[in-house]
C-alpha positions as CSV (number, residue, x, y, z in Angstrom):
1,X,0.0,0.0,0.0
2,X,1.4,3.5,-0.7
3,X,1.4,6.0,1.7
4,X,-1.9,8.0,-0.1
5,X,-3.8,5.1,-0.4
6,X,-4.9,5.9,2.9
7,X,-6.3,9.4,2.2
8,X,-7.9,8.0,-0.7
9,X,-9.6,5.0,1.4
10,X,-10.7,7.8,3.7
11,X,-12.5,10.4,1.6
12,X,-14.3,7.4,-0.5
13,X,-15.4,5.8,2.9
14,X,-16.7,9.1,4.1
15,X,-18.2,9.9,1.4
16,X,-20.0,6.7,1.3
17,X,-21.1,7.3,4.7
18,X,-23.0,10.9,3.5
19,X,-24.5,9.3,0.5
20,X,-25.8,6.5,2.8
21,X,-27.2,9.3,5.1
22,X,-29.2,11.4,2.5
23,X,-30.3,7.5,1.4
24,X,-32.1,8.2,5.1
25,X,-34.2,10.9,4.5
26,X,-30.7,13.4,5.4
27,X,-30.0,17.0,4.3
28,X,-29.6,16.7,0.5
29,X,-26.5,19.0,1.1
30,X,-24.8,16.3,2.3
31,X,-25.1,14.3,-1.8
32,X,-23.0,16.9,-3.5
33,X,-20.6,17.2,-0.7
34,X,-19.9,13.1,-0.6
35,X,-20.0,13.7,-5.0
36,X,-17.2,16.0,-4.2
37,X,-15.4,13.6,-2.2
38,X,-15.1,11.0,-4.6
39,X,-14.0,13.6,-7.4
40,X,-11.6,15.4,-5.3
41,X,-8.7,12.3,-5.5
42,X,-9.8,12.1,-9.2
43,X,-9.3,15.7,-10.0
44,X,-6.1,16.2,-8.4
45,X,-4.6,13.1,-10.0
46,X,-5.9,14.5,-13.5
47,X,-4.4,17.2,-13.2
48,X,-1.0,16.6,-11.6
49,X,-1.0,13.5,-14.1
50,X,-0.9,16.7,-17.5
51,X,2.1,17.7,-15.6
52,X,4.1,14.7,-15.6
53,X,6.7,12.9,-17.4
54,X,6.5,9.6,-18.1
55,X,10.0,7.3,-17.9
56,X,11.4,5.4,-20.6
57,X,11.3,1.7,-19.2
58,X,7.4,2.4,-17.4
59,X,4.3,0.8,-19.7
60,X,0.9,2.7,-18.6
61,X,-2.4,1.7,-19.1
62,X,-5.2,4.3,-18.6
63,X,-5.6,7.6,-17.3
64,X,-7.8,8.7,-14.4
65,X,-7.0,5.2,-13.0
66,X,-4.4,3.7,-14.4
67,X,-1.5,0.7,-13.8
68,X,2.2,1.7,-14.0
69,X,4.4,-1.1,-14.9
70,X,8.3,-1.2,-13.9
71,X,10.6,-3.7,-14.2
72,X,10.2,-4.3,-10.4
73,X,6.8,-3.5,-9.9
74,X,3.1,-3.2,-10.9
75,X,1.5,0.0,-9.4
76,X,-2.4,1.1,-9.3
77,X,-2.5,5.0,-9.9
78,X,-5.0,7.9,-9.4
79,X,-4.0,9.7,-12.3
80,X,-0.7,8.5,-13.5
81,X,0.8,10.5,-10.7
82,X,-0.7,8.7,-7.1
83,X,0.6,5.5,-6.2
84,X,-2.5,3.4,-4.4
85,X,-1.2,0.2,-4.1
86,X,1.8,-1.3,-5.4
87,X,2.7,-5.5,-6.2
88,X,6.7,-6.8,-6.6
89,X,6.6,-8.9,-9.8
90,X,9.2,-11.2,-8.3
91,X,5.8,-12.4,-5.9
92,X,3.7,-12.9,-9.0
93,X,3.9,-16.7,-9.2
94,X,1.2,-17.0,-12.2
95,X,-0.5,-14.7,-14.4
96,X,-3.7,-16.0,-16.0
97,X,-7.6,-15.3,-17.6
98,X,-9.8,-14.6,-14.7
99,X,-12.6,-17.0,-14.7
100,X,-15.3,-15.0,-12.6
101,X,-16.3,-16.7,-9.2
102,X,-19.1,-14.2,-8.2
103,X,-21.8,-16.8,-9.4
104,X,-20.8,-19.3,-6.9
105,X,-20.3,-16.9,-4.0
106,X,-23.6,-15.4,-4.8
107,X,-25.6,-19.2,-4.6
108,X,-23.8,-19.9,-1.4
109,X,-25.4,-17.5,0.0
110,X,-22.6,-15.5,1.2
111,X,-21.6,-11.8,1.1
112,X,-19.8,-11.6,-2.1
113,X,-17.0,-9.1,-0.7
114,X,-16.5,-11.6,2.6
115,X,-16.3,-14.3,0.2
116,X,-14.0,-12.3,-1.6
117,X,-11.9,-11.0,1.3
118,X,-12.1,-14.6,2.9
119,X,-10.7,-16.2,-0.6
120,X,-8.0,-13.3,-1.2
121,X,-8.8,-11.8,-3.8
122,X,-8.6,-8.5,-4.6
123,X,-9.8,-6.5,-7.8
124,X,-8.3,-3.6,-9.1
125,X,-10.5,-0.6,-10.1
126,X,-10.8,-0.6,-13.6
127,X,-9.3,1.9,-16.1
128,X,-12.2,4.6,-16.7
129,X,-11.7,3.9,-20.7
130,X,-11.5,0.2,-20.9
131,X,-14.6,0.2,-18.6
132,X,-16.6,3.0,-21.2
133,X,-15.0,0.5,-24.3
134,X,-16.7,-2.4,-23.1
135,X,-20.0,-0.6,-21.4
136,X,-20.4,0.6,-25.5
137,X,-19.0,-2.5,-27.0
138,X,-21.4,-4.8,-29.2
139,X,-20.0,-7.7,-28.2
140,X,-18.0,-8.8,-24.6
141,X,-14.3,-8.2,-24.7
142,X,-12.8,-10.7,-22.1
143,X,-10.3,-8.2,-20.8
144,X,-9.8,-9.5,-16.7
145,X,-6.6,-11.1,-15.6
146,X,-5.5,-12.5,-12.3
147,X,-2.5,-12.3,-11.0
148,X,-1.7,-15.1,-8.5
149,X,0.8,-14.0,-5.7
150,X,3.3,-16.0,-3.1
151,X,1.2,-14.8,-0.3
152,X,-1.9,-16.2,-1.8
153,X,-3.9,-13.3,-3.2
154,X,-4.9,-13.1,-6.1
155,X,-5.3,-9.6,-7.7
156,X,-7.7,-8.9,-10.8
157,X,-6.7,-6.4,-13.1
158,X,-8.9,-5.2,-16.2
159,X,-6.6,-4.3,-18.9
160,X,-5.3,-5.1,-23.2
161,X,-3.8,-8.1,-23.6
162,X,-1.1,-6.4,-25.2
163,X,-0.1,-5.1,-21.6
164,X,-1.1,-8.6,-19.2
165,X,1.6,-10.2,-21.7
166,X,4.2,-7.6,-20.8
167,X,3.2,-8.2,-16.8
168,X,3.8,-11.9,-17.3
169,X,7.1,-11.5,-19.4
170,X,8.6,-8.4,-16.9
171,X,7.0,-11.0,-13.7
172,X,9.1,-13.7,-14.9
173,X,11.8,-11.9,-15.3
174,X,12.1,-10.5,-11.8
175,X,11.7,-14.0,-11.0
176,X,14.5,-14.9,-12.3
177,X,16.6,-12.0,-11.0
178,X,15.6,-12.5,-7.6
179,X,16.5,-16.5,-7.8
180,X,19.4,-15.5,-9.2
181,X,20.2,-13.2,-6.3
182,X,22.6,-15.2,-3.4
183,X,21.2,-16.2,0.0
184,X,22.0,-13.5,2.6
185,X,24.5,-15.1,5.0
């Protein structure tokens, strides 16, 4: 987690919790202030992300919300500019087509996000663009991947295949780094 992923947690939680109240019968006020909540992390990262340069051996995918790929590691972004959460390729032990579990979560009759939470996995938002491509699309894109970690979560990205192929060839090549690396005495 990077260190504004908190902040970020915060003013979506809270403005969850103001949209929930005007859902009971609270001051109205309270909708455009929780509206403005959400699209305060979105706005800054927009515009600090105009402002940025982008390095030579990063691969981006998105904009508003997009992943930053490095040789070492995989970052979420607000923006191209605010790191949210951050995986070392050198844990990715599998990269794969996600096969969608919700269905069998939902006839258990469990919460899906406990289910989710208890299984380990974790999605990703999705790139603002990728998610308007397929909302407008005439047929379905499969465009989720998995990525399957040593600690046992498994993180679902939406994304081009074009990019999931260079996370699986830049994951195994950490992989090999690291296990190239000698043991610490």
């Amino acid at each position: 987690m990077a260190p504004s992923a908190p902040a970020y947690v915060l003013c979506n939680a809270v403005a969850g919790m103001l949209f929930f109240a005007v859902y009971l019968n609270g001051p109205l006020i309270l909708f455009p202030v929780g509206l403005g909540l959400v699209l305060l992390p979105l706005a800054v990262a927009a515009v600090a992300g105009l402002f940025r340069r982008e390095a030579v051996a990063e691969v981006y995918y998105g904009f508003l919300i997009s992943y930053r790929l490095s040789e070492r590691n995989l970052v979420l972004l607000l923006g191209r500019t605010i790191p949210l959460y951050r995986v070392n390729l050198a844990e990715v032990i599998q990269v794969d087509r996600w096969r969608a579990v919700g269905p069998a979560a939902h006839g258990s009759g469990e919460n899906n996000l406990v289910w989710f939470w208890l299984s380990r996995i974790w999605f990703w938002p999705r790139p603002v663009g990728r998610m308007i491509r397929n909302l407008f699309s005439i047929r379905v894109i499969r465009c989720e991947y998995v990525l399957v970690c040593e600690t046992g979560w498994k993180i679902v990205l939406m994304c081009s295949r074009d990019f999931i192929e260079q996370v699986a060839r830049r994951a195994e090549k950490a992989r090999e780094r690291g296990a190239a690396l000698p043991e610490p005495a």
